[in-house]
Every structure is written in structure tokens, then in C-alpha cells.
N, C-alpha and C positions, 0 to 999 in steps of 0.2 A: 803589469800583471801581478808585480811579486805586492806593491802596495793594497792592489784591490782586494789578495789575499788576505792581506794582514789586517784589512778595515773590516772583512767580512766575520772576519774570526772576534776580531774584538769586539764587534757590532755583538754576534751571538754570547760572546763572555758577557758582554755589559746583559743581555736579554736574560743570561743566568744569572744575575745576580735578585732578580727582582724576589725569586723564593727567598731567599736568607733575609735579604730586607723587608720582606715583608713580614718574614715570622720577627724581626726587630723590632719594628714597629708595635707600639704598646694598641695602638687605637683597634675599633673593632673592624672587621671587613668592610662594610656600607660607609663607615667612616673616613677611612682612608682612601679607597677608590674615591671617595669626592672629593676629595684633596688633592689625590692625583691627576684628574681630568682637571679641575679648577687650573694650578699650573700648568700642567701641560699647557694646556687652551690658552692660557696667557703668554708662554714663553712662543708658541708656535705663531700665535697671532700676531705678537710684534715680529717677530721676522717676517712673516708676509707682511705683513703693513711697510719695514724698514725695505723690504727688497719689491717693493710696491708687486708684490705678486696675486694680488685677491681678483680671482675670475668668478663671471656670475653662474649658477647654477639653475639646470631646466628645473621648472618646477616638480615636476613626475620623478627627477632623480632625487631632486629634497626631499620627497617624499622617502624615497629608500634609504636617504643617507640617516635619515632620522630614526628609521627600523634599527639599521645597522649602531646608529651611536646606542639604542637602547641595548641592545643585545651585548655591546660591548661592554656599556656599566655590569650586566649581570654575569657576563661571562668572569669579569675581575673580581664580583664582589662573591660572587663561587670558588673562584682559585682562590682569593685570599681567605674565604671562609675556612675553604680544605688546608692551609696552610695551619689555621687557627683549632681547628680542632683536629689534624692531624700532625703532620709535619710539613717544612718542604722538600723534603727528598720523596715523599709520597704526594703529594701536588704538583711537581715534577714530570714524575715518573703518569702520571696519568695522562697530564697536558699532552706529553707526545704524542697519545695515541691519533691528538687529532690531525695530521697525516694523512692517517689511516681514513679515520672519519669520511676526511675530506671527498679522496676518492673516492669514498661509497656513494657520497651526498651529492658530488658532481652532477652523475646522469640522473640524480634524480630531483632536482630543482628543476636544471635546466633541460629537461623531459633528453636523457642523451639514453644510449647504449648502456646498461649495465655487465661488467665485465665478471667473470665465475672468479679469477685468480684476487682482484679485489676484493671481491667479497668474500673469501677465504682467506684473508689477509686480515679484517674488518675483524673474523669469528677468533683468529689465534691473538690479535691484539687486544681484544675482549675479555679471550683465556687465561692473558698477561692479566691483567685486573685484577680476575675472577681470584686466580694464585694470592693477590697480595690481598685481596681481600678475605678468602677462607683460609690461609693458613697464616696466621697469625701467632705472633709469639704470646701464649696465651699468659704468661705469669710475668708478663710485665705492666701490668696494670688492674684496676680494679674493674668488676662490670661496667663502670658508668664511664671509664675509661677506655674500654672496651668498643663501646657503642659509638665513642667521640670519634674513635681512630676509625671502625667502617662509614661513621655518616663522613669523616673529611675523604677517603675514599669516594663515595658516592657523588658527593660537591663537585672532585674533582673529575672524573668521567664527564659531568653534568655541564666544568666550564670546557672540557675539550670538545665536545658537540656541538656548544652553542658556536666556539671557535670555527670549528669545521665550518658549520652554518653561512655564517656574516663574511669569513675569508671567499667562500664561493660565490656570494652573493656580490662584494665588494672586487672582481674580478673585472666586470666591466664597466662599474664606474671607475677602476684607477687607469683604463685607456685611456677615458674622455676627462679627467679630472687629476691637476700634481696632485702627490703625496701628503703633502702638507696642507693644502686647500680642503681635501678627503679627512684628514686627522681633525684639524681644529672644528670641524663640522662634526664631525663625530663624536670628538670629547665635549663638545659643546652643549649637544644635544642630551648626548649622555649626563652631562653634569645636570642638566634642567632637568630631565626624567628624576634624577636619585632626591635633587632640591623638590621636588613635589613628594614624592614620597616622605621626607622626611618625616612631617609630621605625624603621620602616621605609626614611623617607625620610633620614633622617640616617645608616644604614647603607651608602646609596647616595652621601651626599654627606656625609662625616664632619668636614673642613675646612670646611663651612657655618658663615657666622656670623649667631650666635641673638641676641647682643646688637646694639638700633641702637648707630650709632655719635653723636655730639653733636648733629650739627643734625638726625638722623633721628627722636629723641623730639618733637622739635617739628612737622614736618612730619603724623608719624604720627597725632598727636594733632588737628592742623586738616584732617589726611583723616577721621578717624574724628567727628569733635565737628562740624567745620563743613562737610563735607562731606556726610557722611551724618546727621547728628543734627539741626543746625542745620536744613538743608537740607529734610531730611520735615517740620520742623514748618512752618517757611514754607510749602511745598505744601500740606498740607494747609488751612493759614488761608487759602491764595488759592483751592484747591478752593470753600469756601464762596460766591465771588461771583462768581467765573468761569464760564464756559461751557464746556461738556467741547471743543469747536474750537479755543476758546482757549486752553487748557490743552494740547491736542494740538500747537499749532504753536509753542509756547514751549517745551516738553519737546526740540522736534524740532531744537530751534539748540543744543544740546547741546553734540553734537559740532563745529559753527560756532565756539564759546566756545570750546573745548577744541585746536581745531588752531591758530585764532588765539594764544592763549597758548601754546603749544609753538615757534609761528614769532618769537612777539616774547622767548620768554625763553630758547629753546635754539636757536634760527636752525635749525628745521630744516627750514625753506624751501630750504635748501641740498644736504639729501639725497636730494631727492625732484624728480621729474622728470616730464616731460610724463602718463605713466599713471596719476601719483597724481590731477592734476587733471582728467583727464577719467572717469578711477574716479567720482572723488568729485561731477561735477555729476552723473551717470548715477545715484549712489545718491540724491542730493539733488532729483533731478527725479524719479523714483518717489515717495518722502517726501512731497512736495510736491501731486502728483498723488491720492497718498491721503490727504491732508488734504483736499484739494478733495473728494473724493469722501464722506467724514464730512459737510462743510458741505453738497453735494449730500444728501447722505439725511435730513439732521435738517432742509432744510427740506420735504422732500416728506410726511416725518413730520408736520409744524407743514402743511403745506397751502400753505407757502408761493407 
């Protein structure tokens, strides 16, 4: 138990570190997320090849897994956008909400019950936002910087929805389908969605630079390896002993990890102002509130 703890925790420090790396990385948004799935997809694929684990897939879930990998190229290249024109303690701080999201989005993909306390949950994690987005510290930046820091706001709402989205949707293919079989089809798919775009987008932005620069090969690679690679497998070996509550309220200090490292290694405790932190306990006491409400149902389940 005391190990599962310590893989779950680290699993989530390594998930925090990807804001600061990301804002490290010199490359643009669209650039980087295809460099991450490309390794990823590499490093994942040879371990299922070397642990001969590759199962075939129904056709109709290919179909959804390839929804999902797309969703996830935009969901990243949203968060790193917001990271790019905002910060990541504000890229962070939004990701959490989806959670929140999720719950709302549950009963309404999969035509369920919508619940009043969720969706009141949904409206004050929204209000956490709304706070970091209208009270802004206004004399620290020019108008055009101004703008940069609510559109990377905006991006990031934008990747926690679509987050919310593909996590509910990827629910019942991870019954029928390992984690890793799921991933490398995902990043897969995803990498070919952003490769077809390309062109496009380099027509728009033809001065783009496609190569990292020195210290960005290394970065890219402890975002993709230990971030994301590393990172699934610990979760999953601490899934095996943990409690799904426990598991819920370690995931949920995510972004807690993630803003603390952005304050101790880029001081951007500095750029941020009264709205960020009262944004941020509004989404964090939702969060909180619906973790309790998890531990409320599974014991009324057990008879607690």
C-alpha cells in the first residue's frame, strides 16, 4: 500500500511537471505536441512489441479511438497554446476544472441522469475562471499583452472540455482495451491528424521553427518518456492497490504540483494577482467538494 502511495504521488508530480516544460520548450504549441505523440508512440510501441502485448481492435472502436486520438492532439496543443500565451500556473489552474467538466458531461454523452449538486459545481468552477479571467492585474502588461494572457485563459478552459470529453468517452474502451494498446493508438492517430495538418499550418506560419533547439531535445523527451510514459505505468501499478477515492484525490493535486513548480522555477507568482487566487481556491473547493461526494456514495454503496 505504502508503495502504491508513493507511485501515485509521483506518477502526479511527474503529470505536474509537464506546465513548466512546456513553457521551456522554445517550439510553438502544434509543434511540440507532434513531437510528443511521435515519441511517445515510439517509446510505447516498442514495449508492446518487446512484451509481445499488441491485441487487435474491433473495427467500430477504431473508429472511436481515432475520435479520441484527434481530440487529444487538440486538447495538448490548447494547453500548450495557453501555456504560450499565458502562463503555466494559469494552464494549470484551468486544466483542473475538468473534473468538474467531466461530471457534468458524464450523463450527457452517455444519455445518464443529470445531477443539480454537479451542476452547481460545474457553475462555481466556471466562477473560478471567470475570477482569473476578469480580475486581472491590470499594470502588468501592455494591451496586447493583456489580450494574450485572457486568450491563453480561454485555450485553456477549451483544453479542459475537450479533456472532460475523450476521458468519458475513453471510459469504456480502457475496460475492453490495456492502457498502453489505448495510448499508442491514440498518440498514433493523433500524430497523423497534426502530420496532415501541417501543411496548412506552415503555410500560415512559414518562419516556424520545426527543429528543437539544444536544451529542447531533452526536455521534449522527459515530457514525452517521463511524463507521459513513465508516468501511465506507475498509475497504473498504484491502480492495482488503491482505492478509486484515493486515486481521485491524488490525481486532483495535479495542478497544486504543477503551479507550485512554475512559482519556484519561473517566479510566476509575480504575474499574477489577487483573481488568480481566488479563481483558483473556487475551482479547488468544487474539486474537493466532489471528491467528498465520490467518498459520500461509495460508502452508502458498501452500507456504510
Amino acid at each position: 500500500m505504502k508503495k502504491a502511495f508513493l507511485q501515485i504521488h509521483l506518477a502526479v508530480l511527474l503529470w505536474g511537471f509537464t506546465g513548466v516544460l512546456g513553457k521551456a520548450i522554445s517550439l510553438s504549441a502544434p509543434v511540440l505536441v507532434w513531437y510528443r505523440m511521435l515519441i511517445t508512440a515510439l517509446i510505447i510501441g516498442g514495449i508492446i512489441t518487446w512484451r509481445k502485448e499488441w491485441l487487435p481492435v474491433k473495427r467500430a472502436d477504431f473508429r472511436k479511438i481515432i475520435g479520441i486520438g484527434i481530440m487529444y492532439a487538440v486538447h495538448w496543443v490548447a494547453f500548450y497554446a495557453s501555456i504560450k500565451y499565458a502562463n503555466a500556473s494559469i494552464a494549470m489552474v484551468c486544466l483542473a476544472t475538468a473534473s468538474v467538466f467531466t461530471a457534468l458531461l458524464d450523463p450527457l454523452l452517455n444519455k445518464g441522469r443529470f445531477r443539480t449538486v454537479e451542476i452547481l459545481l460545474s457553475f462555481v468552477a466556471v466562477g473560478g475562471v471567470y475570477c482569473i479571467y476578469a480580475l486581472q492585474p491590470h499594470h502588468t502588461g501592455t494591451a496586447n499583452q493583456m489580450a494574450d494572457f485572457q486568450l491563453g485563459i480561454a485555450l485553456g478552459v477549451i483544453a479542459s472540455i475537450i479533456s472532460a470529453i475523450f476521458t468519458v468517452l475513453n471510459k469504456p474502451l480502457a475496460e475492453r482495451y490495456p492502457a498502453r494498446n489505448l495510448v499508442f493508438y491514440e498518440m498514433t492517430t493523433g500524430l497523423v491528424f497534426l502530420s496532415l495538418l501541417a501543411p496548412f499550418y506552415l503555410a500560415q506560419h512559414p518562419a516556424e521553427a520545426l527543429l528543437p533547439r539544444e536544451w529542447d531535445y531533452l526536455w521534449i523527451f522527459l515530457l514525452s518518456y517521463c511524463c507521459t510514459v513513465w508516468g501511465q505505468s506507475l498509475a497504473m501499478s498504484a491502480l492495482k492497490s488503491l482505492s478509486a477515492f484515493t486515486i481521485t484525490l491524488s490525481v486532483n493535486l495535479e495542478p497544486v504540483y504543477g503551479v507550485i513548480l512554475a512559482f519556484l522555477i519561473f517566479q510566476e507568482n509575480n504575474q499574477l494577482g489577487l483573481g488568480f487566487y481566488l479563481g483558483m481556491a473556487l475551482i479547488f473547493i468544487s474539486l474537493m467538494i466532489q471528491v467528498g461526494l465520490i467518498v459520500w456514495k461509495g460508502r452508502r454503496k458498501a452500507g456504510v
